[in-house]
KOLKE-616332 format. One record per atom (N, C-alpha, C, O, CB): x, z, y. Coordinates in steps of 0.2 Angstrom, whole numbers, padded with zeros to 4 digits, always signed. Each point is the difference from the previous one (the first is absolute). Glycine has a CB too. Example, Ala and Ser with C-alpha at 12.3 -4.5 7.8 and 13.67 -1.06 7.14 Angstrom:
% residues 2
+0066+0039-0028;-0004+0000+0006;+0004+0000+0006;+0005+0003-0001;-0014+0003-0005;+0007-0010+0011;+0004+0001+0006;-0004+0003+0005;+0003+0001+0006;+0003-0011-0009;
This chain:
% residues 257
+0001+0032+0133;+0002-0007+0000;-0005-0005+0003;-0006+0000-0002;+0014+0002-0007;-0006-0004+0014;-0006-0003+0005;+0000-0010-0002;+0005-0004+0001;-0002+0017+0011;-0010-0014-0014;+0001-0008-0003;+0001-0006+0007;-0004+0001+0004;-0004+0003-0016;+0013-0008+0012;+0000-0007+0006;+0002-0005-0005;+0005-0001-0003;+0001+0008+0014;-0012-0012-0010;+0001-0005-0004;+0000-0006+0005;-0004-0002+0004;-0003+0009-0015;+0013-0012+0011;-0001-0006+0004;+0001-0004-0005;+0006-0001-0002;-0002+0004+0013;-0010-0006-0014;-0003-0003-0006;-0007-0002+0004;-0003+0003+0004;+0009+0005-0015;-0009-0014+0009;-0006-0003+0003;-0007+0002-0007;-0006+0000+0001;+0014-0012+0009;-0003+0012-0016;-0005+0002-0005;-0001+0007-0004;-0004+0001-0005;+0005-0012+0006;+0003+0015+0002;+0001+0009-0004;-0009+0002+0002;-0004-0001+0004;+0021+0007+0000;-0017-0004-0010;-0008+0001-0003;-0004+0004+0004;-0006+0000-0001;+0009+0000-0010;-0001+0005+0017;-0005+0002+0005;+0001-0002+0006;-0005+0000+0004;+0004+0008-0009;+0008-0010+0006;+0002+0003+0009;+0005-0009+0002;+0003-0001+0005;+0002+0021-0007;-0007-0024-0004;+0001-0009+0002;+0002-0001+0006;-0004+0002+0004;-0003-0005-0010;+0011+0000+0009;+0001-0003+0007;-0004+0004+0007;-0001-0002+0006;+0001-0009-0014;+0001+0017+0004;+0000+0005+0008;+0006+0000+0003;+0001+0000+0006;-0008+0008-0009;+0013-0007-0001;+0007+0001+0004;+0005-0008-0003;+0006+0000-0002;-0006+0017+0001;-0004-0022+0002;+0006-0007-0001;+0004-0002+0006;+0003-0005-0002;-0012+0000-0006;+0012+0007+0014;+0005+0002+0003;+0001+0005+0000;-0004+0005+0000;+0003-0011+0003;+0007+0006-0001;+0006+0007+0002;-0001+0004+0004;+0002+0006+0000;+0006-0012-0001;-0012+0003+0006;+0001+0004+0005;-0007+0005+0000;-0001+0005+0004;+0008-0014+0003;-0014+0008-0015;-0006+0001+0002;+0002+0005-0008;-0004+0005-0002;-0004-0017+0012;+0014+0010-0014;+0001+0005-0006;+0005+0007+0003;+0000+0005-0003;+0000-0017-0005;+0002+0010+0014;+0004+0006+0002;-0004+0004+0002;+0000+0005-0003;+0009-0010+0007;-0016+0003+0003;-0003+0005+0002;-0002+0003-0005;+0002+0006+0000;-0005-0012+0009;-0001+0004-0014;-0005+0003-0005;+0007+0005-0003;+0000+0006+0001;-0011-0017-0005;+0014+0010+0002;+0005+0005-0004;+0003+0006+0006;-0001+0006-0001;+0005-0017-0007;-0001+0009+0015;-0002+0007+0003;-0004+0003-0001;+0000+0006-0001;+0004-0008+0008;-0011-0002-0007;-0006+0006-0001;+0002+0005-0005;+0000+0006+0000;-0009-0014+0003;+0010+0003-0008;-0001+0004-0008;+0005+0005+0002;+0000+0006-0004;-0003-0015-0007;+0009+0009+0015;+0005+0006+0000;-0003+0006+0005;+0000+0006-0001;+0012-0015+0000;-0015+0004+0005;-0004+0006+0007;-0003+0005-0003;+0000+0006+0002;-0003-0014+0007;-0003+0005-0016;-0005+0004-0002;+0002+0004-0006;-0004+0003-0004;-0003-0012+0010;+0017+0008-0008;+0001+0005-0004;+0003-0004-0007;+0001+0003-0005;-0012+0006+0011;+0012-0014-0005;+0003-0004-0006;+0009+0003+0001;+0004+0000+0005;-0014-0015-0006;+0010+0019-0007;+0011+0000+0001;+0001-0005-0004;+0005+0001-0003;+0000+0013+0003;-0007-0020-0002;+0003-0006-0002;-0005-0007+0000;-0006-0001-0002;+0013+0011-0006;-0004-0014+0011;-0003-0006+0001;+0001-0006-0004;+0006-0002-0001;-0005+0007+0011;-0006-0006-0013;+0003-0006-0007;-0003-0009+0003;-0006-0002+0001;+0003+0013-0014;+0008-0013+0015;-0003-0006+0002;+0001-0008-0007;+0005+0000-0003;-0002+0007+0019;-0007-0010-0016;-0001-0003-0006;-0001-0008+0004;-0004-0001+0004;-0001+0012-0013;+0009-0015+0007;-0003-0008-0001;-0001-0004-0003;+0001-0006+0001;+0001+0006+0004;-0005+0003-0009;-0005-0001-0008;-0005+0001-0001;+0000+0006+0001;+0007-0005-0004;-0013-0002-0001;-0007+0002-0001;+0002+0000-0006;+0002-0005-0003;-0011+0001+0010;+0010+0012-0010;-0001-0001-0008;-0006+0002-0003;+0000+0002-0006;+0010+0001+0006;-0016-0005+0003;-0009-0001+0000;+0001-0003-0008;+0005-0004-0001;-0011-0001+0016;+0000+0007-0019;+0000-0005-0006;-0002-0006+0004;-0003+0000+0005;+0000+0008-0016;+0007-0014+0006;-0001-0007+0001;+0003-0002+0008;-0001-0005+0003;-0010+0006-0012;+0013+0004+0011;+0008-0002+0007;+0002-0006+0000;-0003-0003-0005;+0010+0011+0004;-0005-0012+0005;+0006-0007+0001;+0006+0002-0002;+0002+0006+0002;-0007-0011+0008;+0008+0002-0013;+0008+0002+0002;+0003-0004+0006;-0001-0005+0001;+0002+0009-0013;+0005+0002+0014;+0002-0003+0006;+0008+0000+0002;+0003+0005-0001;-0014-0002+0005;+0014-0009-0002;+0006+0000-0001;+0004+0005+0003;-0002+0001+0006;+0000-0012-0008;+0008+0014+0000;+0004+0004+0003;+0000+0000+0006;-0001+0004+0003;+0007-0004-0011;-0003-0007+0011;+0003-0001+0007;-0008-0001+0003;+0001+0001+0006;+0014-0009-0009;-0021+0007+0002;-0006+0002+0004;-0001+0010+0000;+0001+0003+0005;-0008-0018-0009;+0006+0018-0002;+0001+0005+0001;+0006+0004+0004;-0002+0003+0005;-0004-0007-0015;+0014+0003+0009;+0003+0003+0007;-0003-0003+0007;+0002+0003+0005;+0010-0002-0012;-0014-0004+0007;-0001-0003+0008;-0007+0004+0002;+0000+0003+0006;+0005-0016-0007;-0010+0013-0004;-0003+0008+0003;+0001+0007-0002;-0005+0003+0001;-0003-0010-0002;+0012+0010+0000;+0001+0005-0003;+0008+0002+0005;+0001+0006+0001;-0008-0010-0014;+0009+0001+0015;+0008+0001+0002;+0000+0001+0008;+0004+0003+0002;+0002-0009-0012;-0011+0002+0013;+0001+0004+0007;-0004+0006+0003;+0000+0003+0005;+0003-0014-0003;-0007+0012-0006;-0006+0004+0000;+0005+0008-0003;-0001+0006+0001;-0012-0018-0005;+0018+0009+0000;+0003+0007-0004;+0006+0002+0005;+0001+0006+0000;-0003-0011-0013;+0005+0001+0015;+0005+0000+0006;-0002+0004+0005;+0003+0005+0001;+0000-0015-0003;-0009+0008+0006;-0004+0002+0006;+0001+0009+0000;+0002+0003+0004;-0011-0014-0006;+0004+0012-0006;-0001+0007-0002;+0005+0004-0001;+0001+0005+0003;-0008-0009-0007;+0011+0000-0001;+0009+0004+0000;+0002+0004+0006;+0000+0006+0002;+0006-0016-0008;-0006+0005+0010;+0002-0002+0008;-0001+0007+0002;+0005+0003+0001;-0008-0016+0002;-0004+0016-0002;-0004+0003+0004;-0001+0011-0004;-0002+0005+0002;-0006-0023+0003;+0011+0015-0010;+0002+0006-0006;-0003+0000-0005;+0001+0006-0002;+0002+0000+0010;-0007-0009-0011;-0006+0002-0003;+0005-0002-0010;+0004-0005-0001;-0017+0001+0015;+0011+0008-0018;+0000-0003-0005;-0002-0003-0004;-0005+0002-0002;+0006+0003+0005;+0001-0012-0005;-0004-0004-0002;+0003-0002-0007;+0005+0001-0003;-0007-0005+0015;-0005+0000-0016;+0003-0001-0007;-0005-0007+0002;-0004+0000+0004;+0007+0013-0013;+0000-0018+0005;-0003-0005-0002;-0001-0002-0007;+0004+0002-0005;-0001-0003+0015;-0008-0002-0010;-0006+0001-0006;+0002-0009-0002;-0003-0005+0003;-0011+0016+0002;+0019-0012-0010;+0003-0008-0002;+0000+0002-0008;+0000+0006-0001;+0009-0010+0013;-0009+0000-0018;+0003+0001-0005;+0006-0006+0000;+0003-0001-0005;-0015+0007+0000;+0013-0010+0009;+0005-0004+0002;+0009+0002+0004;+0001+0002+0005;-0014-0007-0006;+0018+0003-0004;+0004+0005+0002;+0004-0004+0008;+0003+0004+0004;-0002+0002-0019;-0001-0013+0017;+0000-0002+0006;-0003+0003+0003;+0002+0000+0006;+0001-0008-0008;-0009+0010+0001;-0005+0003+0007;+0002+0009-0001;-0002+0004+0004;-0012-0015-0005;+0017+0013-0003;+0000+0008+0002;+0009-0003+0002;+0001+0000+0006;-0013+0011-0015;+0017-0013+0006;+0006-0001+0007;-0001-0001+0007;+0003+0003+0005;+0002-0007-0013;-0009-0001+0008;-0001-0003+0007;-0003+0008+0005;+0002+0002+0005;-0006-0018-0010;-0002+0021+0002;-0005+0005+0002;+0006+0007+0000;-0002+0004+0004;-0010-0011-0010;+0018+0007+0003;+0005+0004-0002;+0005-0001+0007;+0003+0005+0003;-0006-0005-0017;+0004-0008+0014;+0006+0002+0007;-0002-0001+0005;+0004-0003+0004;+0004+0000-0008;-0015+0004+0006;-0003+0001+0006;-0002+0010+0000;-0001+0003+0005;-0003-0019-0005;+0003+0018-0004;+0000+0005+0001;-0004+0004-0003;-0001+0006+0002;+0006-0010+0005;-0010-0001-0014;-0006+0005-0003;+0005+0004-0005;+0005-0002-0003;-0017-0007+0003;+0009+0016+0000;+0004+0006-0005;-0005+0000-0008;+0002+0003-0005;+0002+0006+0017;-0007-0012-0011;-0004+0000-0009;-0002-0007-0001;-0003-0003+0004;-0003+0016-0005;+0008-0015-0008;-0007-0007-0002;-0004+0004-0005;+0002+0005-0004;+0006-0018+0003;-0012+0010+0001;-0008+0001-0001;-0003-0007-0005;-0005-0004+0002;+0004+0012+0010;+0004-0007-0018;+0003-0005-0004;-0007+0000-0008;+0000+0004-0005;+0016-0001+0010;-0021-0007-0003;-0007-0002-0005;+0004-0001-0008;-0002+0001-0006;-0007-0010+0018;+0014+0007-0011;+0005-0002-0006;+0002+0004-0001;+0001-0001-0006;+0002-0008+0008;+0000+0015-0001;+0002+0007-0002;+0009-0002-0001;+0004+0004-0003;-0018-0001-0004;+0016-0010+0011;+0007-0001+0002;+0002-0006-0007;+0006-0002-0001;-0002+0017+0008;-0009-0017-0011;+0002-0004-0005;+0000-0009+0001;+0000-0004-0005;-0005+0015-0001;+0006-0013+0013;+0000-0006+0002;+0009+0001-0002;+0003+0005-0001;-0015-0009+0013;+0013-0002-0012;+0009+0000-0001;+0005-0001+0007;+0000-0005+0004;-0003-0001-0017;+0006+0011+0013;+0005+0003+0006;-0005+0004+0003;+0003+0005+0002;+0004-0014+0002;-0013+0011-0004;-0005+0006+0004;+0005+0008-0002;+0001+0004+0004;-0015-0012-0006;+0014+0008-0003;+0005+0008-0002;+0008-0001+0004;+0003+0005+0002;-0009-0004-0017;+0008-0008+0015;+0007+0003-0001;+0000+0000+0010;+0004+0004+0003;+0003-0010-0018;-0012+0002+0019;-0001+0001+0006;-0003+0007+0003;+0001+0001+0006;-0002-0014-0008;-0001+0016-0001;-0003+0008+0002;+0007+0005-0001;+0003+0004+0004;-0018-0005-0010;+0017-0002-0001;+0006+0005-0002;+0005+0002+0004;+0003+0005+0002;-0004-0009-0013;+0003-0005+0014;+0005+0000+0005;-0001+0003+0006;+0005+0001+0004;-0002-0009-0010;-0012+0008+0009;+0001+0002+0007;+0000+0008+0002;+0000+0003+0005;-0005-0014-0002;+0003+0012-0009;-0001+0010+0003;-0005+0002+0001;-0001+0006+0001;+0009-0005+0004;-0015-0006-0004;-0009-0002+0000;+0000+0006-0004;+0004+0002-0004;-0007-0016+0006;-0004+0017-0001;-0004+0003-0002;-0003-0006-0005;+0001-0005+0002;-0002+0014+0008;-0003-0008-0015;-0005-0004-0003;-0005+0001-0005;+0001+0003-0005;+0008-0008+0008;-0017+0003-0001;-0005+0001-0002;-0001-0004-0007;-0001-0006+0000;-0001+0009+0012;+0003+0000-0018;-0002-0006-0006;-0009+0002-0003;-0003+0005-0001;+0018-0004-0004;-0017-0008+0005;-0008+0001-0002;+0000-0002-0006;+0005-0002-0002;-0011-0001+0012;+0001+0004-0015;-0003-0003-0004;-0006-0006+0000;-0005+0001+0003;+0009+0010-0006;-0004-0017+0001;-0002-0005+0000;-0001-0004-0007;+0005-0003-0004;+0001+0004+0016;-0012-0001-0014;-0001-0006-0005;-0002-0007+0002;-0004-0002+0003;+0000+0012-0010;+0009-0014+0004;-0001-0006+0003;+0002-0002+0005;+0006+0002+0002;-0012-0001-0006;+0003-0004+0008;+0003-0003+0008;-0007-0001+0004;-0006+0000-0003;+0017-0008-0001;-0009+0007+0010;-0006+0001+0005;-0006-0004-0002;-0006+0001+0000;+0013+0001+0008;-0002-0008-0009;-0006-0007-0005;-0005+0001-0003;-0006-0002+0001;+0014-0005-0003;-0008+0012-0004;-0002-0001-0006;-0001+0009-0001;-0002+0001-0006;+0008-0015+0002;-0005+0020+0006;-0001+0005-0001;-0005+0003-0002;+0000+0004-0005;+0007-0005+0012;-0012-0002-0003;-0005+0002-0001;-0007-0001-0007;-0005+0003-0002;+0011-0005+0015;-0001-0004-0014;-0006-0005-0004;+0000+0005-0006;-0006+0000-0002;+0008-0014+0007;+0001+0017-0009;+0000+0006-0005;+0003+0002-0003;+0002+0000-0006;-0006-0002+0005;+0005+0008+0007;+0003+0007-0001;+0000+0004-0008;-0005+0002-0003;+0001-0001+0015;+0010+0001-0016;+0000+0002-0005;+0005+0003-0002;+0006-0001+0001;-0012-0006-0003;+0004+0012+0000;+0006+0007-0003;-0001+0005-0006;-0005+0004+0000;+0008-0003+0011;+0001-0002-0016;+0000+0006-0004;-0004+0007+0001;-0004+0002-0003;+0013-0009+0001;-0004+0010+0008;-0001+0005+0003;+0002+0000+0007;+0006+0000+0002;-0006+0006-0012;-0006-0006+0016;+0004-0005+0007;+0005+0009+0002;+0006+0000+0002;-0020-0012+0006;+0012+0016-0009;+0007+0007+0002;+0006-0001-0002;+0005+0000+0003;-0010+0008-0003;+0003-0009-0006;+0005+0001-0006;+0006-0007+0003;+0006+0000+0001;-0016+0005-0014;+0007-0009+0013;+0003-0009+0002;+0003+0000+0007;+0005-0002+0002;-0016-0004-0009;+0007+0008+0011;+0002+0002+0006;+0006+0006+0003;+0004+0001+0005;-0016-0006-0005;+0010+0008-0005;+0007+0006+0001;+0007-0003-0005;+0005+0002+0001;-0014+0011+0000;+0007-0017-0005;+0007-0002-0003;+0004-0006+0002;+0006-0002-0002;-0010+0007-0007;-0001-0009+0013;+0002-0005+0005;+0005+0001+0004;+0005-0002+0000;-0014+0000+0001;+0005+0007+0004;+0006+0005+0006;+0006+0004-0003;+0005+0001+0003;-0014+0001+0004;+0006+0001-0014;+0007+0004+0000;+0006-0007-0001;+0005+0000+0003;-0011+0013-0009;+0004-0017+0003;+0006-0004-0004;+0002-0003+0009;+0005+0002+0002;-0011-0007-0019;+0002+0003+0021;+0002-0005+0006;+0007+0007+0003;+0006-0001+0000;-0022-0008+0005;+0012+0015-0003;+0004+0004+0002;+0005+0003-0004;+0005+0002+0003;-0013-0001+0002;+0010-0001-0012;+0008+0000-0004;+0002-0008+0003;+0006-0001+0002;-0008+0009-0016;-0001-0012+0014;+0005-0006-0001;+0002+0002+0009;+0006+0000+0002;-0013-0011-0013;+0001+0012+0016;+0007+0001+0007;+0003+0006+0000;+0000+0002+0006;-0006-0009+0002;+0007+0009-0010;+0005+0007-0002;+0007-0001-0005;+0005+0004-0001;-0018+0003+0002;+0012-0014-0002;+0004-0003-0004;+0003-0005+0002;+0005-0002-0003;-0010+0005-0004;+0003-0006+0015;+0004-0003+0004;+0002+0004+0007;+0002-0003+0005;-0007-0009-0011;+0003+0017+0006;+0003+0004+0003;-0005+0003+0006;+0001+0004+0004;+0011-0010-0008;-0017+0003+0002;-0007+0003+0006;-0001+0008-0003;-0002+0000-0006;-0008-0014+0007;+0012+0021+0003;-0002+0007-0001;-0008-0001-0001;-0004-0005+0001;+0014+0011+0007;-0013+0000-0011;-0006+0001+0002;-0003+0001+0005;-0006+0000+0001;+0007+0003-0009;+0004-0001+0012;-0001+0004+0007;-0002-0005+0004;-0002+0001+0006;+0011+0007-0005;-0009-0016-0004;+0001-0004+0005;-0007-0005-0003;+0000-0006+0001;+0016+0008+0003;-0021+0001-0009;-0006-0002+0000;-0004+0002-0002;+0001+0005-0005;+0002-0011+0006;-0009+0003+0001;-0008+0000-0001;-0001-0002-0007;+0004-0004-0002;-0008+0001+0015;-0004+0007-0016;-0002-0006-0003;-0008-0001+0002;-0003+0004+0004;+0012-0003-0014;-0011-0008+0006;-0008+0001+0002;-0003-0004-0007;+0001-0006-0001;+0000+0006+0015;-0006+0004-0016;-0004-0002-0005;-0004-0008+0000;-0003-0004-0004;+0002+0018+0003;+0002-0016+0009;-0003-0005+0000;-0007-0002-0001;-0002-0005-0005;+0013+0005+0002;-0015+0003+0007;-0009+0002+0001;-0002-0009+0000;+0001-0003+0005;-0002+0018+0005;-0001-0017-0014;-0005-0006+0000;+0006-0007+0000;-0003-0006+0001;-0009+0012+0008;+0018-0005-0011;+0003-0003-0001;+0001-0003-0009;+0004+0002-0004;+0000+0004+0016;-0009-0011-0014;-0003-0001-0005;-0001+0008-0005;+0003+0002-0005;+0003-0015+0007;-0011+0016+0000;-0005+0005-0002;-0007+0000+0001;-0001-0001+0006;+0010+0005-0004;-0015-0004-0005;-0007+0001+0000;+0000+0006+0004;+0005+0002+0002;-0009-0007-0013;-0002+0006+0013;-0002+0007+0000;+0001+0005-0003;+0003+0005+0003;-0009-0009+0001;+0004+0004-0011;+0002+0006-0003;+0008+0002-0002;+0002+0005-0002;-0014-0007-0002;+0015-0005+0006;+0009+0001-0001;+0001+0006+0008;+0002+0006-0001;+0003-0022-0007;-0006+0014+0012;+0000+0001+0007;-0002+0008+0000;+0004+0005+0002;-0007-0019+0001;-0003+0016-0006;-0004+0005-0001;+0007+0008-0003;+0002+0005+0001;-0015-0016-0004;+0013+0004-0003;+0004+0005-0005;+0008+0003+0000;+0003+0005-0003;-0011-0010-0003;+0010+0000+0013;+0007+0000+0003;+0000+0006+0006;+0004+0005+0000;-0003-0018-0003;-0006+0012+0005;-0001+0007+0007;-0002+0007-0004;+0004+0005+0001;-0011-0015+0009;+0003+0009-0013;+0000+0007-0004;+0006+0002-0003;+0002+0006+0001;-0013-0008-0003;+0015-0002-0002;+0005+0002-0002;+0008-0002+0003;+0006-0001-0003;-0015+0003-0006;+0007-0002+0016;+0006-0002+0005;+0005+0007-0004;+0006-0001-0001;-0014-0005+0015;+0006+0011-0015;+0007+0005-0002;+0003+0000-0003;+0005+0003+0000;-0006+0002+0002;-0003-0012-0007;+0009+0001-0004;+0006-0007+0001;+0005-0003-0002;-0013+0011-0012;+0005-0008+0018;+0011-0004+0004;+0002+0006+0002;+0006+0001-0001;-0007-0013+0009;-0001+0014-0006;+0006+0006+0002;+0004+0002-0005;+0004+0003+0001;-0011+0001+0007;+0004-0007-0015;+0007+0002-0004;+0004-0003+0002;+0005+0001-0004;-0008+0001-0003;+0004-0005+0012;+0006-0006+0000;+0004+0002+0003;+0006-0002+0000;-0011-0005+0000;+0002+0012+0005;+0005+0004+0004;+0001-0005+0007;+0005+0001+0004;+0002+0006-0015;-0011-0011+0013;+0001-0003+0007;-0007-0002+0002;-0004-0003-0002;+0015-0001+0000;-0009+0007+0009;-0007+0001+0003;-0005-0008+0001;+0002-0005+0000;+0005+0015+0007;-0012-0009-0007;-0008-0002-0004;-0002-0003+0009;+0000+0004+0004;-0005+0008-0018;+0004-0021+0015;-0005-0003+0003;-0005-0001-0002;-0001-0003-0005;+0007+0001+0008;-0012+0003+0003;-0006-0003-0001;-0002-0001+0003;+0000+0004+0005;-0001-0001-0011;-0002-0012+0005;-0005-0006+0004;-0005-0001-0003;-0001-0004-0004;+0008-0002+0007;-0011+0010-0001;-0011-0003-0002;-0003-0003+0007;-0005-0003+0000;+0002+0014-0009;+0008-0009+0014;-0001-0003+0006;-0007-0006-0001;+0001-0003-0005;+0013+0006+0008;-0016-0004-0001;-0009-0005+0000;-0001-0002-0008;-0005-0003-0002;+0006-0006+0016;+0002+0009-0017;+0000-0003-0008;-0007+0000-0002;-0005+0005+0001;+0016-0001-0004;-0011-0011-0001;-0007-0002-0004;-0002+0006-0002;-0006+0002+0002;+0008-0013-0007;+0002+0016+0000;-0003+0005-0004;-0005+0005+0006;-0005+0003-0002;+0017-0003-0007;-0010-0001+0014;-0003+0005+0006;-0006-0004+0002;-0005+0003+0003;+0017+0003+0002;-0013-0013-0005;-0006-0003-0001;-0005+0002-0004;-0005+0003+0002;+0011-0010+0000;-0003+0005-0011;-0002+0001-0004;-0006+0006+0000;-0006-0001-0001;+0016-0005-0002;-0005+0012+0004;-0005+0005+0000;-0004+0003+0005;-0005+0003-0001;+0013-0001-0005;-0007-0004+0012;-0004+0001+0005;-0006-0006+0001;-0005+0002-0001;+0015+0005+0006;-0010-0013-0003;+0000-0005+0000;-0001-0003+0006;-0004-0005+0001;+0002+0007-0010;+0007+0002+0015;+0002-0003+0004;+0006-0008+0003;+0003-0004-0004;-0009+0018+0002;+0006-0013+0006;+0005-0008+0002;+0006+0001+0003;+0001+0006+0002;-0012-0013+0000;+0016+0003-0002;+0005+0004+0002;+0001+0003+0004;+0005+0004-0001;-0004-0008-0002;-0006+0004+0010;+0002+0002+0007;-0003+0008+0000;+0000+0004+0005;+0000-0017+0002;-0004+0013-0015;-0004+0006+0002;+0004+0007-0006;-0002+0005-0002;-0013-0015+0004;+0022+0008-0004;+0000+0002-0005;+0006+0007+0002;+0002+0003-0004;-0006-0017-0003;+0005+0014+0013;+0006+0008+0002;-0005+0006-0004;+0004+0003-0004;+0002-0007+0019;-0011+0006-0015;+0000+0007-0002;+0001-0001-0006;+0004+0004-0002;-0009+0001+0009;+0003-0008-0011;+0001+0000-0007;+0006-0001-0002;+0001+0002-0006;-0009-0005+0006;+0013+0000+0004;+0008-0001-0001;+0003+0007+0003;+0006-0001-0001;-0007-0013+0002;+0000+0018+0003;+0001+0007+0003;-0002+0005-0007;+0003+0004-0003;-0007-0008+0019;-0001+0002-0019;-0002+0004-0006;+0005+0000-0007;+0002+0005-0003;-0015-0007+0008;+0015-0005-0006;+0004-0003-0003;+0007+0004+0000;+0004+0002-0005;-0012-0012+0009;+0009+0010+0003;+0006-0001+0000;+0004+0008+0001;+0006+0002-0001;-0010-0016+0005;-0003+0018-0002;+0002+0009-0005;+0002+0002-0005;+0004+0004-0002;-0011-0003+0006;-0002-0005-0008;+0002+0000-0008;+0006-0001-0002;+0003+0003-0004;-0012-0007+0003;+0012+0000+0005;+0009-0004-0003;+0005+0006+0003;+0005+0001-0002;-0007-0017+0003;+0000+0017+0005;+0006+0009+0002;-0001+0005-0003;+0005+0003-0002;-0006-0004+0013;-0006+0003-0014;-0001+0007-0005;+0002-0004-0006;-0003+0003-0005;-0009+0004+0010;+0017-0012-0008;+0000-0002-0005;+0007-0001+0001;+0004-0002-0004;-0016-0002+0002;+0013+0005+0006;+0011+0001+0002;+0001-0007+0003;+0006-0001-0002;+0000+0008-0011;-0009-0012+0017;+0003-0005+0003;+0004+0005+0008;-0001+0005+0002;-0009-0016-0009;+0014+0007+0010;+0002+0001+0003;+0003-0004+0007;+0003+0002+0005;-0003+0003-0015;-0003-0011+0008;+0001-0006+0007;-0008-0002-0003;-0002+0000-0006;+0017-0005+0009;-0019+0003+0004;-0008-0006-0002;+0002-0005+0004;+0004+0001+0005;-0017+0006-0006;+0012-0011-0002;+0001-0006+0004;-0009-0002+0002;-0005+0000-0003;+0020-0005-0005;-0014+0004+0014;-0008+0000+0003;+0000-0005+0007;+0005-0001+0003;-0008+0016-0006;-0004-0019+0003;-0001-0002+0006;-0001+0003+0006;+0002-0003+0005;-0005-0004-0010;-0001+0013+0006;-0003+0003+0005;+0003+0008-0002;-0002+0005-0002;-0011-0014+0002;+0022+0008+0003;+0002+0006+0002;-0002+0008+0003;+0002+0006-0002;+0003-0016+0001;-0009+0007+0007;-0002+0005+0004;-0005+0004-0005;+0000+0007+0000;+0001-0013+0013;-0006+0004-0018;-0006+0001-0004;+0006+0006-0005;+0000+0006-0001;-0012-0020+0001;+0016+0010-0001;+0003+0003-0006;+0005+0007+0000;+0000+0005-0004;+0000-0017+0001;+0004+0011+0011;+0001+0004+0003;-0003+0008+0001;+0002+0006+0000;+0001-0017+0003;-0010+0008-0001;-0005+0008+0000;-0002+0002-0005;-0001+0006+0000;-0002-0007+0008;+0003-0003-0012;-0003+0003-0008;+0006+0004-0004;-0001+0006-0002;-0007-0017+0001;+0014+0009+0001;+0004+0002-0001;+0004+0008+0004;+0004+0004-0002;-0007-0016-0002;+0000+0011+0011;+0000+0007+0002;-0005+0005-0001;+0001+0006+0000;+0003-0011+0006;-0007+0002-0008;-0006+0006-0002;+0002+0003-0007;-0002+0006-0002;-0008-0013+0010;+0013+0002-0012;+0003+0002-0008;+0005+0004+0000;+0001+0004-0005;-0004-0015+0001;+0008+0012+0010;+0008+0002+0001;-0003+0006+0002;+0003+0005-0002;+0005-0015+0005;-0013+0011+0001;+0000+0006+0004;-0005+0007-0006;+0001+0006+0001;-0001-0016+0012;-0003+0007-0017;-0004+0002-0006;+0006+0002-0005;+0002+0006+0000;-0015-0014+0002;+0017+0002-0006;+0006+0004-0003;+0005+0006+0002;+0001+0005-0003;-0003-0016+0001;+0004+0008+0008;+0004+0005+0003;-0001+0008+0002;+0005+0004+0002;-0003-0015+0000;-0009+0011-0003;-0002+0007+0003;+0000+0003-0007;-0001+0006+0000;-0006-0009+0012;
């Protein structure tokens, strides 16, 4: 899943793609260089974000999704807002990619009704305030009973399993050591029985430990984001597709034999 943010403040890649026409280029790339799903977002969910109104959000997000549709590409958009995934739905995005895990009110019954694929995250807090102090009993334990419960409840308005993701939600009000202890024990969602995303894509945690900056941070997020394949994920959501691409060949080709 190849990241396109037309957002002037998403925490690495800011106002590289704030028109349509310079969010499209960059997203062919990400398809050229091997993305099978394109998530385009008009939102920074960065701790401490702006929020931004629906009707500014579709106006970046919906011609950029159109374009892509258009040209065949699979698209999901990345909204916890459920005007912004209708509007991203009848133009032609096939998945939301929902920070809210579908718990805005109408977000569930708007996925249920279109036949969308849908990504549910785990999220403590809100973008505002996520960060400021992260706290869990047991962050697995907490984080797997999160998703299971989001996933009975869309299975209960009529969303199959077949028809989503989940994601533990990497630095989405988490420390390091929550972050740490999530990747190591990425396997047990799979009790869940539905296939496992993962985003460490430039994340602080990948700072933290290296102590590099963001623009320096792909191999460590290529390392990252193994760990989370040998750990049973099944989609990465990544900036630097082509990097992830080869690394991943080199892992398919070693399993497979």
């Amino acid at each position: 899943m190849g990241i396109v943010n037309t957002t002037p403040d998403s925490f690495s890649d800011g106002g590289r793609c704030l028109d349509a026409r310079s969010a499209i280029r960059n997203a062919l790339q990400l398809r050229e260089d091997g993305a099978d799903i394109l998530d385009v977002g008009g939102e920074s969910t960065r701790p401490g974000a702006a929020r931004v109104s629906a009707g500014e959000e579709i106006k970046r997000v919906v011609p950029v999704i159109d374009a892509l549709a258009r040209q065949g590409c699979a698209v999901s958009v990345d909204t916890k807002k459920p005007e912004v995934m209708r509007a991203a739905l009848d133009v032609g995005a096939v998945m939301v990619n929902d920070v809210m895990a579908l718990q805005a009110p109408g977000a569930l019954e708007t996925v249920a009704a279109s036949g969308a694929a849908v990504c549910l995250m785990h999220m403590q807090g809100d973008p505002q305030t996520m960060q400021q102090a992260p706290c869990y009993t047991h962050v697995v334990e907490d984080v797997l009973r999160f998703l299971q419960s989001r996933v009975q409840t869309c299975e209960a308005a009529g969303i199959t399993r077949a028809r989503m993701l989940i994601d533990p939600g990497f630095g989405f009000g988490k420390t390091l050591q929550h972050n740490l202890d999530l990747l190591k024990h990425l396997d047990r969602l799979l009790e869940l029985g539905v296939p496992v995303l993962a985003g460490l894509s430039r994340k602080s945690m990948l700072g933290q430990l290296t102590g590099r900056e963001l623009d320096q941070r792909e191999f460590a997020g290529v390392a990252a984001h193994l760990i989370a394949v040998g750990r049973g994920a099944r989609v990465l959501r990544v900036h630097h597709v082509a990097a992830m691409r080869d690394a991943l060949a080199i892992w398919n080709a070693v399993e497979e034999t």
